[in-house]
N, C-alpha and C positions, 0 to 999 in steps of 0.2 A: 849656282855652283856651290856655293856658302853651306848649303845643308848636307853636303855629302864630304865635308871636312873632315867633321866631327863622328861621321856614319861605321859603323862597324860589322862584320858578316852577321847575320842571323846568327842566334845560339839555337844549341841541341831544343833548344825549348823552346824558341822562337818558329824553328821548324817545326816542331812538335803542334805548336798550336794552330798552324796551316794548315798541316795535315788533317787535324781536327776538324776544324774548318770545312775544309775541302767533302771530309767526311760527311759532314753534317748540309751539306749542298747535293748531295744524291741524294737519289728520289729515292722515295721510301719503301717500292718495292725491293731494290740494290741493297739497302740496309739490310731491311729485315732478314735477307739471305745472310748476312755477316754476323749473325748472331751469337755473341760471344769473341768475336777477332778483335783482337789485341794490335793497337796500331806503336813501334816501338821505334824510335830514332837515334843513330849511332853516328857516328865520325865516318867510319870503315866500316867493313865487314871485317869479319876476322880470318887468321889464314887457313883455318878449316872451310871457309865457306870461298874460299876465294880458289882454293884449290881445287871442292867441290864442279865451281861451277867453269873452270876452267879460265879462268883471267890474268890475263897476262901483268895488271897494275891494277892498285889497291882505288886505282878511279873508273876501272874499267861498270859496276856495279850502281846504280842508282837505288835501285829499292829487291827485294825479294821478299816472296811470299813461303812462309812455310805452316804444313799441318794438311789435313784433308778435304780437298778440294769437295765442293757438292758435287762433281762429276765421277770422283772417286767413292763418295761418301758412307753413309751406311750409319751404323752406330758409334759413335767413342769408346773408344776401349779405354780402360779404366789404366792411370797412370802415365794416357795420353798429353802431349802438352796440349794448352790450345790453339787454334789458329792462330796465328800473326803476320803480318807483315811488316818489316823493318824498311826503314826510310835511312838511307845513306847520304848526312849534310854534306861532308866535304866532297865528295862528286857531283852532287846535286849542286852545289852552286858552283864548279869548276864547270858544268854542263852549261848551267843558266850564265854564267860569264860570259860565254862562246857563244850562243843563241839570242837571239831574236825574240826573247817570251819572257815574261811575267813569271819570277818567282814561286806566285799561287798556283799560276798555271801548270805550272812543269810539275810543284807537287802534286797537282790533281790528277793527272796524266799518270805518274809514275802510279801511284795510289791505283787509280780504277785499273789498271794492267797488272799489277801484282793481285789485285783480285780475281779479277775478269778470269786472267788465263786459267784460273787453276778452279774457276765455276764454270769450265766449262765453253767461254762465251766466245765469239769471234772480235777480230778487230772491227767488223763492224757496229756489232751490239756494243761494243765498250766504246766508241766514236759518237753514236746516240745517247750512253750514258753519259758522257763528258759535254757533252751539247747540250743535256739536259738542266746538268748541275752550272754550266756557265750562264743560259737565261735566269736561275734563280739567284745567281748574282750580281749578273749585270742587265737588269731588268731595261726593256726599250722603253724608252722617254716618251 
């Protein structure tokens, strides 16, 4: 109990390096489609995006994906931003507070879903992506 006296939330950068992380545990076909996506970590979303997406509180939001999906895709138009996808810390751990999971986990999760949707992929191809990246971290003994 003694170690979690002293224990403080995760920072923007503390998440940041999960994410990272998390990134860097997909398989490398998954990557390679993400070429050029900007992984970016905020507190909130802001009230353009909150409005956007129709949310009723500034927790309602764990991660979003923005830019052009490969299902969309085609060329970049010049002026274009790039892909990104933002990681939302204060939901994300008001989520992981309430649940049953691993910190990493729930970033891994939110992460291949704010990709996944927008390449295209079904929830079951993104359930096989996330199974995939969990064996390369928690290797069987």
């Amino acid at each position: 109990m003694s170690g979690w006296a002293d224990a403080k939330a995760p920072s923007l950068a503390e998440i940041e390096a999960l994410a990272d992380a998390a990134f860097a545990a997909l398989p490398d076909e998954f990557r390679r489609l993400c070429a050029g996506l900007r992984i970016h970590v905020d507190d909130f979303p802001d009230d353009e995006t909150l409005t956007e997406m129709g949310c009723e509180t500034e927790f309602d939001l764990l991660g979003l994906f923005r830019g052009v999906g490969l299902a969309q895709s085609g060329e970049v138009a010049t002026g274009q931003m790039p892909n990104a996808v933002w990681l939302y810390r204060r939901p994300l751990l008001d989520y992981w507070a309430e649940h049953d999971e691993t910190l990493g986990h729930l970033v891994t999760h939110v992460l291949v879903h704010e990709i996944g949707h927008h390449m295209g992929l079904s929830d079951d191809d993104m359930a096989a992506i996330e199974a995939a990246a969990e064996a390369i971290e928690t290797p069987e003994a």
